[in-house]
PyMOL CGO cylinders between C-alpha atoms (Angstrom):
from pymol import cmd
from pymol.cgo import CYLINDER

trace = [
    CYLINDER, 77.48, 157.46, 107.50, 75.05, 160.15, 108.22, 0.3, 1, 1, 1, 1, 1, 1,
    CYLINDER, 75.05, 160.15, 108.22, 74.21, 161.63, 111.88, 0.3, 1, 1, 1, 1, 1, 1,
    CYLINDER, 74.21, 161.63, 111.88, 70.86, 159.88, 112.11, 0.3, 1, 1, 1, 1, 1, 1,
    CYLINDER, 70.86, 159.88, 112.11, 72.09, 156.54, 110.97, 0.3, 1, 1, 1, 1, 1, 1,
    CYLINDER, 72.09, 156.54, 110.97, 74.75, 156.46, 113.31, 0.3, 1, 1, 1, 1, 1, 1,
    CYLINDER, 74.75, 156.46, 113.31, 72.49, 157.61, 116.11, 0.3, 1, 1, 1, 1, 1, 1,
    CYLINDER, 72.49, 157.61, 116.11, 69.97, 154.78, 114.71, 0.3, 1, 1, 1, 1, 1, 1,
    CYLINDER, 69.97, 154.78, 114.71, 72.65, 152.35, 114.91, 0.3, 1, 1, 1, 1, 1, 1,
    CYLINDER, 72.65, 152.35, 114.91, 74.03, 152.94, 118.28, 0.3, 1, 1, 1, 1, 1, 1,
    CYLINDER, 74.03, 152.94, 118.28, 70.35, 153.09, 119.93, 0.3, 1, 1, 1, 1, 1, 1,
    CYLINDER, 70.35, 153.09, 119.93, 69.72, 149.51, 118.05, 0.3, 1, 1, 1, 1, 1, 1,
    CYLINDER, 69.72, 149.51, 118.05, 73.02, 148.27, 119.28, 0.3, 1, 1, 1, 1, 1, 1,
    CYLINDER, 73.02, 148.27, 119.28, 72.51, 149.54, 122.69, 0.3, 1, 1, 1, 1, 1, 1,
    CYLINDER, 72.51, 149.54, 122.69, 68.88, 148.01, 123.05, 0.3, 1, 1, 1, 1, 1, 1,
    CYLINDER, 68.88, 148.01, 123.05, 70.32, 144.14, 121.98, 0.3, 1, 1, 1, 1, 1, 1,
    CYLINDER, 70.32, 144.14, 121.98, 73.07, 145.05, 125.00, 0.3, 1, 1, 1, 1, 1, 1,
    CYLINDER, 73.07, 145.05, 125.00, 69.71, 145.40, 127.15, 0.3, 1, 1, 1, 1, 1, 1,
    CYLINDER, 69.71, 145.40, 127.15, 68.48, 142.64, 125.77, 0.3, 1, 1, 1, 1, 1, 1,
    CYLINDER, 68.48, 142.64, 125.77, 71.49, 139.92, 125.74, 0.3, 1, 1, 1, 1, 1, 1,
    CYLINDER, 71.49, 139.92, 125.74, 72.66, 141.55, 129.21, 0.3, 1, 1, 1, 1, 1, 1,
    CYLINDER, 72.66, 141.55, 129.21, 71.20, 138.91, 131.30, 0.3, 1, 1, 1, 1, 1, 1,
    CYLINDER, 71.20, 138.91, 131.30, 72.85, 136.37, 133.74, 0.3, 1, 1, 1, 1, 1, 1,
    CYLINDER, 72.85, 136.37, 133.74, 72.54, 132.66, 133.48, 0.3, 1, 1, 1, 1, 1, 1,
    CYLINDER, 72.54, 132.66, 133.48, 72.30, 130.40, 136.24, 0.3, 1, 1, 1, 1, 1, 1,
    CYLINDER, 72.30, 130.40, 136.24, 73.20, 127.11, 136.24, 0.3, 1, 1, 1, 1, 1, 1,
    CYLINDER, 73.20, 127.11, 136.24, 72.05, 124.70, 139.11, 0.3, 1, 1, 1, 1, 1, 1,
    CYLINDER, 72.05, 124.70, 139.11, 73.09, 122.02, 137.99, 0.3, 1, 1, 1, 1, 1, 1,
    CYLINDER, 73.09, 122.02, 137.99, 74.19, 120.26, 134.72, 0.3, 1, 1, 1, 1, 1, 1,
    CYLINDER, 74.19, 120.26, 134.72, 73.12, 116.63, 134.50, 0.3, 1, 1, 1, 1, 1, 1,
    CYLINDER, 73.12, 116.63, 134.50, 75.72, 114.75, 132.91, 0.3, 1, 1, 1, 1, 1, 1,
    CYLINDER, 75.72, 114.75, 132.91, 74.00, 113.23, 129.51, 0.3, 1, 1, 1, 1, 1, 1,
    CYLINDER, 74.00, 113.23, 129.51, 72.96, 116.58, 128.47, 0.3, 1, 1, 1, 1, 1, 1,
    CYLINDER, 72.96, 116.58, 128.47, 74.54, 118.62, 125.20, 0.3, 1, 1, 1, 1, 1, 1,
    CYLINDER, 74.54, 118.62, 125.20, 76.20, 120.70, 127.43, 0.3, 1, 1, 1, 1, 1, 1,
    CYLINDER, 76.20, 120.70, 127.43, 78.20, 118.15, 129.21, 0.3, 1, 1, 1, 1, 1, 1,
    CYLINDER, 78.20, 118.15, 129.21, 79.07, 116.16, 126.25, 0.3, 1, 1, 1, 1, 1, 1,
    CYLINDER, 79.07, 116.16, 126.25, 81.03, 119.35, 125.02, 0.3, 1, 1, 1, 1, 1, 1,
    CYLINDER, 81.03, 119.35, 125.02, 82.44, 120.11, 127.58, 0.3, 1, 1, 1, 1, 1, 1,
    CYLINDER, 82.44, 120.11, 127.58, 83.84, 116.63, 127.95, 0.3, 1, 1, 1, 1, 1, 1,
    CYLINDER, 83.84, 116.63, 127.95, 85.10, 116.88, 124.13, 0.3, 1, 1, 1, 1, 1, 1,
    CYLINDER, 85.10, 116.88, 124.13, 86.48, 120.48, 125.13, 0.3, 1, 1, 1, 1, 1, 1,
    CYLINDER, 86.48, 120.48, 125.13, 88.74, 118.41, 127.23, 0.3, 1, 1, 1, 1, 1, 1,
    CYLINDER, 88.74, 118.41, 127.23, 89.55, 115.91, 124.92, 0.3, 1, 1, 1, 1, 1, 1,
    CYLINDER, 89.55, 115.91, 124.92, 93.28, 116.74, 122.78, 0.3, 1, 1, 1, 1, 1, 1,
    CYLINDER, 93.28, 116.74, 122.78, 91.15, 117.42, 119.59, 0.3, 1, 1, 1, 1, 1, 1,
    CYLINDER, 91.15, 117.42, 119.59, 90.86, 120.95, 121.10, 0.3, 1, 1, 1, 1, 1, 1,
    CYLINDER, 90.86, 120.95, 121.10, 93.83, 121.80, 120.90, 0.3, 1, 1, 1, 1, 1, 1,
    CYLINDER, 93.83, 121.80, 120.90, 94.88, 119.86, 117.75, 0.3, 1, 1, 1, 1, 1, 1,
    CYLINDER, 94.88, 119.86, 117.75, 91.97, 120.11, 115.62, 0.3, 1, 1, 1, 1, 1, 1,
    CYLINDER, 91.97, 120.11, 115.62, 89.45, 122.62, 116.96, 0.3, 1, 1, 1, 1, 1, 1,
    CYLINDER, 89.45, 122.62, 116.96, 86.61, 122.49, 114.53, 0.3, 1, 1, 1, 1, 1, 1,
    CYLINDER, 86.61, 122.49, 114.53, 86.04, 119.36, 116.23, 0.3, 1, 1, 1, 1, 1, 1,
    CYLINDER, 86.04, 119.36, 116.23, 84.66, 120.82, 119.26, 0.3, 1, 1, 1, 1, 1, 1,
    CYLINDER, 84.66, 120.82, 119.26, 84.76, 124.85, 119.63, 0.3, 1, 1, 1, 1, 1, 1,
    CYLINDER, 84.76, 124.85, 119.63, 81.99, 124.98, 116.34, 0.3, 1, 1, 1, 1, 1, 1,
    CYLINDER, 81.99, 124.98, 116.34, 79.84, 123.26, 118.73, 0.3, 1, 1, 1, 1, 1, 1,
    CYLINDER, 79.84, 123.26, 118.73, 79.79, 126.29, 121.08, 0.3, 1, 1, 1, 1, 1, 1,
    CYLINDER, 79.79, 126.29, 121.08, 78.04, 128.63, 118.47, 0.3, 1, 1, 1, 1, 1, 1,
    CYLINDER, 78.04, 128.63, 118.47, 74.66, 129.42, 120.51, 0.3, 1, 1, 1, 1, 1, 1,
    CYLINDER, 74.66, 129.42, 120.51, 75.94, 128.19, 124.03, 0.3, 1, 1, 1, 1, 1, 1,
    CYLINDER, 75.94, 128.19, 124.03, 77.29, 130.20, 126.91, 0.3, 1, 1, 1, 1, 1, 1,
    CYLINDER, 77.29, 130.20, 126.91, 80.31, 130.30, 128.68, 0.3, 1, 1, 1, 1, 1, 1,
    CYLINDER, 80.31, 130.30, 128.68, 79.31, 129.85, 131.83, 0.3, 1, 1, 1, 1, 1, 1,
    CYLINDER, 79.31, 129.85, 131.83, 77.06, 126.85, 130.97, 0.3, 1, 1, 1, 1, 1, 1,
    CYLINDER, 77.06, 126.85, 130.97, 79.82, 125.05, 128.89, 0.3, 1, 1, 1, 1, 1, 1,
    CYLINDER, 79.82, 125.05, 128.89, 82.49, 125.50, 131.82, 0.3, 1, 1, 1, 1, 1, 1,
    CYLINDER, 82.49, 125.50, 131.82, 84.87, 126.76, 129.49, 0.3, 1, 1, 1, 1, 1, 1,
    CYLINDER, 84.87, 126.76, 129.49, 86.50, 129.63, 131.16, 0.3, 1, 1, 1, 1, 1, 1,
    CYLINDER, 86.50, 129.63, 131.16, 87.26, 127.05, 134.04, 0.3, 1, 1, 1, 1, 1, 1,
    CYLINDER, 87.26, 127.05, 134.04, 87.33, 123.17, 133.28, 0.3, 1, 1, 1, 1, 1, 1,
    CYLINDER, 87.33, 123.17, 133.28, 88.12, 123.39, 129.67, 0.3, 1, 1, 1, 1, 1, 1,
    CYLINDER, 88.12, 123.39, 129.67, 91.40, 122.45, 127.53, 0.3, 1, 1, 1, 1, 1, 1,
    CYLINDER, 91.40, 122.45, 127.53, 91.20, 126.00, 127.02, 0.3, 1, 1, 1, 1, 1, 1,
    CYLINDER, 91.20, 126.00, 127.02, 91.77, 127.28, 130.60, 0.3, 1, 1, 1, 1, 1, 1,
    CYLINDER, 91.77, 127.28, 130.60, 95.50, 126.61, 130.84, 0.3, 1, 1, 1, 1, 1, 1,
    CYLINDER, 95.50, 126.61, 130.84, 95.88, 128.46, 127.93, 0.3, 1, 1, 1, 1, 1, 1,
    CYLINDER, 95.88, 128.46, 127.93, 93.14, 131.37, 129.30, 0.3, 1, 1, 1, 1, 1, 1,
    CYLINDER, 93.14, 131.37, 129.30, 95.32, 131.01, 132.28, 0.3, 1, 1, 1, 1, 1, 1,
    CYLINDER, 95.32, 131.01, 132.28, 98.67, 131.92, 130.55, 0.3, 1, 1, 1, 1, 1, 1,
    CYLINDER, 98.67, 131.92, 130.55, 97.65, 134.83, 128.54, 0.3, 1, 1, 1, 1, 1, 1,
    CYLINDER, 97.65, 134.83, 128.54, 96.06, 136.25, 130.81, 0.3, 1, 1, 1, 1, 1, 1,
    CYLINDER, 96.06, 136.25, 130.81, 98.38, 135.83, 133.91, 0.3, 1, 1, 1, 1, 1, 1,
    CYLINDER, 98.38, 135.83, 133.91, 96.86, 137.62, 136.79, 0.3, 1, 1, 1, 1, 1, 1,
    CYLINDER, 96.86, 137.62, 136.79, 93.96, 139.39, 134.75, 0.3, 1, 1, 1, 1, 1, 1,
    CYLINDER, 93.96, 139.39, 134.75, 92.71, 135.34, 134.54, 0.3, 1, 1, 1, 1, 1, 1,
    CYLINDER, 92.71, 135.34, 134.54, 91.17, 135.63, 138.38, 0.3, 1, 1, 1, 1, 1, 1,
    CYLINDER, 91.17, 135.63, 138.38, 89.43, 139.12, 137.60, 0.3, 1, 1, 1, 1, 1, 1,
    CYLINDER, 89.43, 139.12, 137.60, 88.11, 137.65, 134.33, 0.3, 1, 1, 1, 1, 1, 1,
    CYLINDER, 88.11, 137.65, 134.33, 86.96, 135.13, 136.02, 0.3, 1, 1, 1, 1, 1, 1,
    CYLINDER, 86.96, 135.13, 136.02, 85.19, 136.63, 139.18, 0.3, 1, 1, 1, 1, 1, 1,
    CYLINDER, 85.19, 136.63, 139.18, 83.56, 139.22, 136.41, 0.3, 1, 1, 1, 1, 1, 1,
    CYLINDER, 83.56, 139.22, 136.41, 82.46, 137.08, 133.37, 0.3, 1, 1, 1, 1, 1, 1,
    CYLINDER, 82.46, 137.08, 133.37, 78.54, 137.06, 135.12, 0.3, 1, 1, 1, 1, 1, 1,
    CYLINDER, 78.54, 137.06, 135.12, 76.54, 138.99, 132.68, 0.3, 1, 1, 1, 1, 1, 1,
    CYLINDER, 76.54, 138.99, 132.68, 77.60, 137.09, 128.98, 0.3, 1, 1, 1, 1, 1, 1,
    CYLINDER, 77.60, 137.09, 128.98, 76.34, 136.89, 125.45, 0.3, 1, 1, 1, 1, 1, 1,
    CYLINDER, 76.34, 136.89, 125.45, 76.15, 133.28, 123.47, 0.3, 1, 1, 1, 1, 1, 1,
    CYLINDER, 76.15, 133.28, 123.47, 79.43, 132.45, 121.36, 0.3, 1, 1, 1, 1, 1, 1,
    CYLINDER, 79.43, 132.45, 121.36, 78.83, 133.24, 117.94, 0.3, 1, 1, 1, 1, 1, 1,
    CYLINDER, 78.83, 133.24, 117.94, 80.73, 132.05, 114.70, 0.3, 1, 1, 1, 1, 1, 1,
    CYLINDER, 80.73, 132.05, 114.70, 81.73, 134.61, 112.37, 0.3, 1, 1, 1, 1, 1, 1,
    CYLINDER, 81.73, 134.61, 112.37, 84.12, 133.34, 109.39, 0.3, 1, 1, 1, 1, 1, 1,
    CYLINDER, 84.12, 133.34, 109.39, 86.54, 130.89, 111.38, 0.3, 1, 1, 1, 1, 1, 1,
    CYLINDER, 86.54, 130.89, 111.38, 85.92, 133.11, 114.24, 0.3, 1, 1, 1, 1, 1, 1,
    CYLINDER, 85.92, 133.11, 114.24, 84.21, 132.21, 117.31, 0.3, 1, 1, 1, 1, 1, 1,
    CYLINDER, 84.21, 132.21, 117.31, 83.06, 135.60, 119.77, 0.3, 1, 1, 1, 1, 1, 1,
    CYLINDER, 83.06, 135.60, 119.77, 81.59, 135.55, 123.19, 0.3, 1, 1, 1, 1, 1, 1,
    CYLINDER, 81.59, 135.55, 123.19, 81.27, 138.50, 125.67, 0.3, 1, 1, 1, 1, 1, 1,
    CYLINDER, 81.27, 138.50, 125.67, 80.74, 138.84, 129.85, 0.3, 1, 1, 1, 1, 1, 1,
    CYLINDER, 80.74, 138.84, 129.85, 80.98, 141.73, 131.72, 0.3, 1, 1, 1, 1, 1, 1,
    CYLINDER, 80.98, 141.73, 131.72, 80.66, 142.71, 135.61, 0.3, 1, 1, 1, 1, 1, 1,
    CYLINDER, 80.66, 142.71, 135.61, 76.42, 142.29, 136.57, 0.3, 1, 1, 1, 1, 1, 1,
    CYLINDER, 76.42, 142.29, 136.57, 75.03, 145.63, 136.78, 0.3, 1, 1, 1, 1, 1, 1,
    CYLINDER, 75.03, 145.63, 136.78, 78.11, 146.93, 136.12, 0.3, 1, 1, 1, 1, 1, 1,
    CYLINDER, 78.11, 146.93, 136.12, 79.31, 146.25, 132.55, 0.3, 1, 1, 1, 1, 1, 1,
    CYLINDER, 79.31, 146.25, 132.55, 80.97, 149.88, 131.70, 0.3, 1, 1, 1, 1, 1, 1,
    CYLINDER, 80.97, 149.88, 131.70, 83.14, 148.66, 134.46, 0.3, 1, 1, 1, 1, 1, 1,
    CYLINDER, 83.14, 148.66, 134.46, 84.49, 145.61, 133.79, 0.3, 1, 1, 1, 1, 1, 1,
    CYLINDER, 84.49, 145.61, 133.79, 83.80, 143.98, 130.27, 0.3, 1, 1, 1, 1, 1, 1,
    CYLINDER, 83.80, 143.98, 130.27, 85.81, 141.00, 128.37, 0.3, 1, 1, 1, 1, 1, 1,
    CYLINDER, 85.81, 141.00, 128.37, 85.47, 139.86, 125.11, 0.3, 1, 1, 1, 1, 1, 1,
    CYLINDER, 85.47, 139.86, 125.11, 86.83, 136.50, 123.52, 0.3, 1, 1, 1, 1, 1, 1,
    CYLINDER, 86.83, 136.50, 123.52, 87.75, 135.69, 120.26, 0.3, 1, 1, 1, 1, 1, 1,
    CYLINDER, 87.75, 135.69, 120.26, 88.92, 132.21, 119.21, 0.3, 1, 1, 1, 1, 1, 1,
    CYLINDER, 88.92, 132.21, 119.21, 90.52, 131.55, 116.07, 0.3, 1, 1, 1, 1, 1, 1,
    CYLINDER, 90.52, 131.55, 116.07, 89.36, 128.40, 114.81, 0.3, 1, 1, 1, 1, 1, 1,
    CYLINDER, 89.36, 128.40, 114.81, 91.64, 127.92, 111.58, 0.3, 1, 1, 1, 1, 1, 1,
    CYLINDER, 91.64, 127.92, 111.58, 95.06, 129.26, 113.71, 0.3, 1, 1, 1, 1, 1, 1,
    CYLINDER, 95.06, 129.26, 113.71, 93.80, 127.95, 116.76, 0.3, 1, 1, 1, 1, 1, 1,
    CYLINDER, 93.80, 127.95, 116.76, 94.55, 131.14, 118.63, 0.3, 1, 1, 1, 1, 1, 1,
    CYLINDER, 94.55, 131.14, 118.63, 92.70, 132.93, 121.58, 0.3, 1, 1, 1, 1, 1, 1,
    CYLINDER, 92.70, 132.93, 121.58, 92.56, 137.17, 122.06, 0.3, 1, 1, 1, 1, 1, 1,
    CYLINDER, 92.56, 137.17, 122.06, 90.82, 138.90, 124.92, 0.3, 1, 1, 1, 1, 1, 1,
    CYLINDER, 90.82, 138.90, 124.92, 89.85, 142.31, 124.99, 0.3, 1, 1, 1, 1, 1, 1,
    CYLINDER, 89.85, 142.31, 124.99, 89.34, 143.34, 128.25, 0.3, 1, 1, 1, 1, 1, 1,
    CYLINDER, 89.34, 143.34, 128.25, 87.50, 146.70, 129.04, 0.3, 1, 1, 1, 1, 1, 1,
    CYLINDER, 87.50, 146.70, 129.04, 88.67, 148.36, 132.15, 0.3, 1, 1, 1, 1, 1, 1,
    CYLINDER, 88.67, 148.36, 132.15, 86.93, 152.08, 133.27, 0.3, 1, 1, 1, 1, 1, 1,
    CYLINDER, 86.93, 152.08, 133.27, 88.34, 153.52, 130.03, 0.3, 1, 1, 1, 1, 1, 1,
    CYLINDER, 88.34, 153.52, 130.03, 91.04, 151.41, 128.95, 0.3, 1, 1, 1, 1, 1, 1,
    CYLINDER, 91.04, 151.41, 128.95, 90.96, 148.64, 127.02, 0.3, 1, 1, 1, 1, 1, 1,
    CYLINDER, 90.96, 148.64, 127.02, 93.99, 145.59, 127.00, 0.3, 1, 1, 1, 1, 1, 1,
    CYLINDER, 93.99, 145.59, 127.00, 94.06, 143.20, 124.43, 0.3, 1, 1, 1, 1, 1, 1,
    CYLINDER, 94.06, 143.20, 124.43, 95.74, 139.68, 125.47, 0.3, 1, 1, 1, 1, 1, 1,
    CYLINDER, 95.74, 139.68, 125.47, 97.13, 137.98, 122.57, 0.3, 1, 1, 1, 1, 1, 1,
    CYLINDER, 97.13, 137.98, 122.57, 98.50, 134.51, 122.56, 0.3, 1, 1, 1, 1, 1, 1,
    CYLINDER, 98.50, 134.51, 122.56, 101.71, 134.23, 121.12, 0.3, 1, 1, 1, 1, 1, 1,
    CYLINDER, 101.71, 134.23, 121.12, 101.16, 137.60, 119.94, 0.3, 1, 1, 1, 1, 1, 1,
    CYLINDER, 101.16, 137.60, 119.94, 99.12, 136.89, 116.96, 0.3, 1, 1, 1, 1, 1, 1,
    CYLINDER, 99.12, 136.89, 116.96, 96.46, 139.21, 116.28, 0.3, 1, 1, 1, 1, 1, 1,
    CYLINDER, 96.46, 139.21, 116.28, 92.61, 137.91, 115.28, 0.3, 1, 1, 1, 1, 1, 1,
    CYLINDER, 92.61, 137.91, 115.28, 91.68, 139.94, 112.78, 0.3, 1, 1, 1, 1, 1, 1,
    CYLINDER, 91.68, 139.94, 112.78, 88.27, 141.14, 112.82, 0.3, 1, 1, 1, 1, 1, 1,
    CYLINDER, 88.27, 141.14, 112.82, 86.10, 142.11, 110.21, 0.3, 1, 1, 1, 1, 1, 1,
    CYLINDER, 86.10, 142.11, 110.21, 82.72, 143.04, 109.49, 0.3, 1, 1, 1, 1, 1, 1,
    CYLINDER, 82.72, 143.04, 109.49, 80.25, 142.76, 112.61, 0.3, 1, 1, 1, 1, 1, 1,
    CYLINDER, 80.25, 142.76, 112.61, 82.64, 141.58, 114.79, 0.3, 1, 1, 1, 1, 1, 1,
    CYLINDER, 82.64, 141.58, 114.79, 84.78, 144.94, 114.11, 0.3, 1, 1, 1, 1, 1, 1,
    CYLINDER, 84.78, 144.94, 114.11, 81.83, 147.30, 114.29, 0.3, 1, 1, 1, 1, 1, 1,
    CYLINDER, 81.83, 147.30, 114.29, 80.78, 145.52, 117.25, 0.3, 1, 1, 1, 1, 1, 1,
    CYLINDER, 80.78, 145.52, 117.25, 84.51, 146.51, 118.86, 0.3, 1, 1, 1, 1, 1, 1,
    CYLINDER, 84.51, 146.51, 118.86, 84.80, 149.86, 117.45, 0.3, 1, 1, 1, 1, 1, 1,
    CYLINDER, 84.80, 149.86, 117.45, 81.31, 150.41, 119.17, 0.3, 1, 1, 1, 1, 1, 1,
    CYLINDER, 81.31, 150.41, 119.17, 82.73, 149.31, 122.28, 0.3, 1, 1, 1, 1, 1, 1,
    CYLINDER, 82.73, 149.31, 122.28, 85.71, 151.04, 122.26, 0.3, 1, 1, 1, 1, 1, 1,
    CYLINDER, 85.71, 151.04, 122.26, 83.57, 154.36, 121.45, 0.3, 1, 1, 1, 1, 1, 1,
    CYLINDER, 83.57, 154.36, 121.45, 81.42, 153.77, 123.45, 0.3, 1, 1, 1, 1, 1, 1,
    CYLINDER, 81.42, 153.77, 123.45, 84.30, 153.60, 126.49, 0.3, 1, 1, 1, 1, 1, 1,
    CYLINDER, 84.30, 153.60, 126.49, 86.10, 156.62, 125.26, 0.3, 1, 1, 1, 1, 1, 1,
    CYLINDER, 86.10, 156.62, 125.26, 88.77, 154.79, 123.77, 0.3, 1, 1, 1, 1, 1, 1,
    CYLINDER, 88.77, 154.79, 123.77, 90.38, 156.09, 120.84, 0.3, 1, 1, 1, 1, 1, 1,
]
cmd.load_cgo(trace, "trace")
C-alpha cells in the first residue's frame, strides 16, 4: 500500500471516528419498544444456548440502549472475564459505535467521552462459538480478555479496523 493511500485511509478512518464518536442518552425506554423486547430475549436462556436467536438482533443498536453491558445474560459472563476491568469498562463505555455483524461476528466499540485515546474497549461476540473477547485500550497498552481463552479471529474490516487502533496507540 502506497504512502498516499495509507495516509487517505487513515484520514477517512479517522473522520467516521469523528463522526460515530457521539454519546447516546437514554431517558427512558418505554417497555413495548424494539429495544426492550431484546433486551428481554437477551435475558431469556436462548442467549446463551442458541445465540442467533437474539445477539443478530443487535446489528444497528447500541450498547448502552440495549442494556447489555449491565442487565443482559451476557453480563455475568462480561463480569467474569473481565474481573475487576468489568467496573472500569463499565464507568467508560460513554462514547460507543452501533454493533455490527461481520461473518458470525458481532463488533461494538465505547470509549471514555472526550477522552477516547484514554480509555477505549472493543467487543467482539462470536455468534457460531458463542464466545465473547474484549480489547481494551489503556494509554498505550492494549489487553485482550478472552473467554475460556479462545481467540475471535478477525478478518477483513474488523482486522484493519484493530490494526488501525493498535497503530494508532503505538502498539506494536
Amino acid at each position: 500500500m502506497n504512502k498516499r493511500t495509507k495516509y487517505l485511509l487513515i484520514t477517512a478512518l479517522s473522520c467516521f471516528s469523528i463522526i460515530a464518536c457521539k454519546k447516546e442518552s437514554i431517558k427512558s425506554v418505554p417497555t413495548t419498544d424494539s429495544t426492550s423486547i431484546r433486551t428481554e430475549a437477551l435475558k431469556s436462556d436462548s442467549a446463551v444456548i442458541n445465540p442467533t436467536d437474539t445477539l443478530i438482533d443487535l446489528v444497528g443498536k447500541s450498547v448502552i440502549g440495549t442494556h447489555l453491558l449491565s442487565e443482559s445474560k451476557l453480563t455475568p459472563r462480561l463480569k467474569t472475564l473481565l474481573g475487576t476491568d468489568y467496573d472500569q469498562m463499565i464507568k467508560y463505555w460513554n462514547t460507543e459505535t452501533p454493533f455490527e455483524k461481520e461473518g458470525e461476528i458481532l463488533h461494538a466499540s465505547g470509549c471514555k467521552q472526550h477522552d477516547c485515546n484514554t480509555y477505549s474497549y472493543d467487543l467482539f461476540i462470536d455468534i457460531k462459538n458463542n464466545k465473547i473477547n474484549v480489547y481494551k485500550f489503556n494509554e498505550s497498552k492494549m489487553n485482550v480478555f478472552a473467554e475460556d481463552n479462545f481467540r475471535i479471529v478477525l478478518k477483513d474490516s474488523l482486522l484493519r479496523n484493530l490494526n488501525i487502533k493498535k497503530e494508532n496507540a503505538k502498539i506494536q
